[in-house]
C-alpha positions, 0 to 999 in steps of 0.5 A: 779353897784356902790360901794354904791348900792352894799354896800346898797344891801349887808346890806340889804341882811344881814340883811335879813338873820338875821330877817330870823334866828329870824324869825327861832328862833321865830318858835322853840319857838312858837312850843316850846310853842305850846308843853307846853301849850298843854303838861297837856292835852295830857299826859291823852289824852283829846286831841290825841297827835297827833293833837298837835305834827303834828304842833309843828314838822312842826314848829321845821323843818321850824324853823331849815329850816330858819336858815340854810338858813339864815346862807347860805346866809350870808356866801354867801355875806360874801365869795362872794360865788357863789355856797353857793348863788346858794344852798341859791336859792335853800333852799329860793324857798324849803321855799316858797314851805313849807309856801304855803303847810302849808297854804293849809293844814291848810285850808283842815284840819281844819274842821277835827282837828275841828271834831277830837277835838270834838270826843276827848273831847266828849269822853273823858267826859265820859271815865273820868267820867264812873259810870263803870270804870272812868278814874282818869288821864283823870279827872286830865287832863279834870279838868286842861283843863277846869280851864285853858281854863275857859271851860266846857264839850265839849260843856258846862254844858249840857254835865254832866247834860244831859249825854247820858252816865251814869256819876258818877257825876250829875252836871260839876266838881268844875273844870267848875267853874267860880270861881274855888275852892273845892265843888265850884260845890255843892253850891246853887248858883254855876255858870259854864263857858258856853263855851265849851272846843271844842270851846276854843282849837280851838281858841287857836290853831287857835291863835297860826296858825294866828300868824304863817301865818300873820309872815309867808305872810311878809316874803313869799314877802321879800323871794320872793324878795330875790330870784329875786335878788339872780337869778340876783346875780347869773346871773352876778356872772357867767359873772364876775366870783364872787358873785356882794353881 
């Protein structure tokens, strides 16, 4: 191989791996943001935590998981290393192996987080607004949903106007208002958000789950081109005795 096809390779190489700790970095961050965005909500348990804090620690791991591989790769090019480049093949294949497992999973569980959400918010409706025992810190938590996500209920207006549970409130909280203000509820001319809340964490769950998987297929294909020339790197490493990076 000539000097400047090595050379090429090797820049290229690195800087995969360092789109690969980005990439990394950009999973904590993604997590991170998962966390926060649903943080008000599970704090009252409208939303069980553990439907949000499943996909925020497999991001966090991912995200460390690329880093260290990445950082692994680079030490192998930079040492010309044959054994870091080999124990980089491994991570890179173990990477692959966790995208593909995410990517089924998301597809088999998503109509049970769909469901658990459902249930979630339903209950939570009533539990908040019990004429036996409401729950204050689930109202807190329920009215900060609905304002944020511009929602109502979990699945609209009906469910505190046609309760099957009897609720200390007989229309939705200032909280389901279009246009949010105190007593905004008890206006003659008071219009709620039709959408129920069900529908819209869903979507924003889902939004941050597409953004993952569309970054994730780019760089499942350049992962995949990684490791085909890693095996070579390897391959002829053992031939010459040193790394061809």
């Amino acid at each position: 191989m000539g000097k400047f096809v090595k050379g090429l390779v090797k820049t290229i190489t690195m800087a995969f791996n360092g789109v690969l700790a980005i990439l990394g970095i950009a999973f904590l961050a993604i997590g991170g943001l998962l966390a926060a965005a649903f943080k008000e909500y599970t704090n009252g348990e409208v939303i069980k935590v553990e439907l949000i804090w499943g996909p925020v620690a497999g991001l966090f791991v991912l995200g460390f998981w690329l880093i260290i591989t990445s950082i692994c790769g680079i030490l192998a090019i930079v040492g010309s290393n044959p054994g870091l480049a080999k124990s980089y093949l491994v991570l890179l294949c173990i990477i692959i192996v966790v995208e593909i497992a995410l990517a089924v999973c998301f597809i088999v569980y998503k109509q049970p987080i769909n469901k658990a959400i459902d249930e979630a918010i339903g209950s939570t409706v009533n539990k908040a607004y019990s004429s036996v025992n409401p729950d204050m810190s689930l109202q807190i938590s329920l009215d900060t949903l609905q304002r944020d996500l511009a929602c109502c209920g979990n699945n609209g207006p009906n469910d505190y106007t046609n309760s099957s549970s009897p609720l200390t409130i007989k229309t939705p909280p200032d909280s389901c208002c279009v246009k949010f203000r105190v007593g905004c509820s008890t206006t003659t001319d008071a219009k709620f958000n039709q959408r129920g809340c069900k529908v819209e964490v869903d979507s924003l769950i889902t939004k941050y789950l597409n953004a993952i998987i569309s970054v994730g297929s780019v760089f499942a294909f350049m992962e995949v081109v990684a490791i085909v020339y890693t095996c070579y790197a390897v391959k002829k490493s053992g031939e010459e005795g040193i790394i061809i990076y």
